[in-house]
Kinemage of the C-alpha trace (Angstrom):
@kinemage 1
@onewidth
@group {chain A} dominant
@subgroup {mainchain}
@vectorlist {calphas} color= white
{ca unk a 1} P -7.568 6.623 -9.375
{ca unk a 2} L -9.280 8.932 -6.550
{ca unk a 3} L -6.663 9.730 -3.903
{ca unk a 4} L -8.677 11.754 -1.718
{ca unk a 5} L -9.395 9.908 2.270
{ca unk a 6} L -6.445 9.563 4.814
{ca unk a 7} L -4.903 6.843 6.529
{ca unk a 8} L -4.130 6.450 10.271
{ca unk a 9} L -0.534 6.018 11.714
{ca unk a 10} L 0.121 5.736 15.239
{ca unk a 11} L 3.473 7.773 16.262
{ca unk a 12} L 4.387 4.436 18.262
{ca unk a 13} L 5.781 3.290 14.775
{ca unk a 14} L 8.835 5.944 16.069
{ca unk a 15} L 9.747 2.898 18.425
{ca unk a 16} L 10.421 -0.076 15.770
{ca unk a 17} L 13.489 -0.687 14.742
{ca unk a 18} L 12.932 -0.082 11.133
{ca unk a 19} L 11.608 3.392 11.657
{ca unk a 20} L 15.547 4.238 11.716
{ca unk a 21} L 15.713 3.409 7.985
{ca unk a 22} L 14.449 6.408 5.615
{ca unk a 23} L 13.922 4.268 3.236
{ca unk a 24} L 11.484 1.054 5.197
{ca unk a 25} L 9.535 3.632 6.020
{ca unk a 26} L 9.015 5.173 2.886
{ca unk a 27} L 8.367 1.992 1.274
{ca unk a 28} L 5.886 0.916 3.867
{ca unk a 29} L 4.280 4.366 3.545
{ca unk a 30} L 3.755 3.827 0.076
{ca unk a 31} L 2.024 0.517 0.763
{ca unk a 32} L -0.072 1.930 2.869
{ca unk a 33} L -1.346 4.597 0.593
{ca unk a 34} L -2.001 2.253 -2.414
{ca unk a 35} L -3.938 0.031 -0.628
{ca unk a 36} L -7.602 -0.024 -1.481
{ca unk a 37} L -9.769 0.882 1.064
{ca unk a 38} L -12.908 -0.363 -0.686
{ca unk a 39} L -13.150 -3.721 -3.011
{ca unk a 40} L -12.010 -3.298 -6.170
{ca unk a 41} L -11.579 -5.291 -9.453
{ca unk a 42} L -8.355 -5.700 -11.756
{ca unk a 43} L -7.415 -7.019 -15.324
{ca unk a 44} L -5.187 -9.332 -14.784
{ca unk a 45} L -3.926 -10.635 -18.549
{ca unk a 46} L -7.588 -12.461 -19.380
{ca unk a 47} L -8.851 -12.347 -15.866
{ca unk a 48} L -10.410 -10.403 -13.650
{ca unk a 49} L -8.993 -10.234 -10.195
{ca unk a 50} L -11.369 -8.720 -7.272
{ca unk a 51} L -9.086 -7.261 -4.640
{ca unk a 52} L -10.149 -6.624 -0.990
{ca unk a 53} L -10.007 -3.658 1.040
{ca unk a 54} L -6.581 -3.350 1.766
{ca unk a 55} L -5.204 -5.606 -1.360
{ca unk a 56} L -3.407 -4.038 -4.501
{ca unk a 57} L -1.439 -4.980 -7.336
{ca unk a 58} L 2.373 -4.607 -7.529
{ca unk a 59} L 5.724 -6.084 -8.345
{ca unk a 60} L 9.139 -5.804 -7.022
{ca unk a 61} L 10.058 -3.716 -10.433
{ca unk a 62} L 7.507 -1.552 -9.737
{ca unk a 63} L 8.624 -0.829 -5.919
{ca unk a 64} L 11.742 -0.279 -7.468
């Protein structure tokens, strides 16, 4: 995986509520930063699956 670029955050995300909450905004980091930020294609069991910029792959046990 390359993990070179940047994202943008606005410092108005200090003013939600859920900024408050270490970990919402760690999660929602994370989501940010494994989003693609090109198309991409995944092996899905048999399938291919072509994700859009800003699409990935995930499950709840792997958030965990």
């Amino acid at each position: 995986m390359n993990n070179t670029g940047y994202i943008k955050i606005f410092r108005s995300i200090m003013d939600k509520g859920w900024y408050k909450d270490s970990e919402c905004v760690a999660l929602w980091l994370h989501l940010l930063l494994k989003a693609n930020h090109k198309g991409a294609e995944f092996m899905l069991g048999y399938s291919i699956v072509k994700l859009l910029p800003g699409q990935f792959v995930t499950g709840r046990k792997a958030l965990s």
